[in-house]
Steps between C-alpha positions, in 0.01 A plus 500: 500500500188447705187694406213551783182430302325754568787711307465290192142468490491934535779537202311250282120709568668850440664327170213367405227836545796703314547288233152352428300794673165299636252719587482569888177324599661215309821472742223604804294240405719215453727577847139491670421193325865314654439681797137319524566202375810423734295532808240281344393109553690467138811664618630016582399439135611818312813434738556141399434536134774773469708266691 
């Protein structure tokens, strides 16, 4: 069965906020954070160190 990620990624954050139940700026926060930080001149070295 093939899984789009996006689909995977949005079942494992709803999981996640119901069963551990961060506080909102927390989640807001962090997806900021990604959003930032992929569209940064770090985004080749995060990228190649998760690699």
């Amino acid at each position: 069965m093939d899984v789009p990620l996006w689909l995977a990624l949005l079942v494992v954050g709803v999981l996640g906020v119901k069963l551990i139940r961060p506080p909102w700026w927390l989640i807001a926060a962090l997806l900021l954070g990604g959003y930032l930080l992929a569209d940064s001149v770090l985004a080749p070295v995060i990228d190649s160190t998760v690699k």
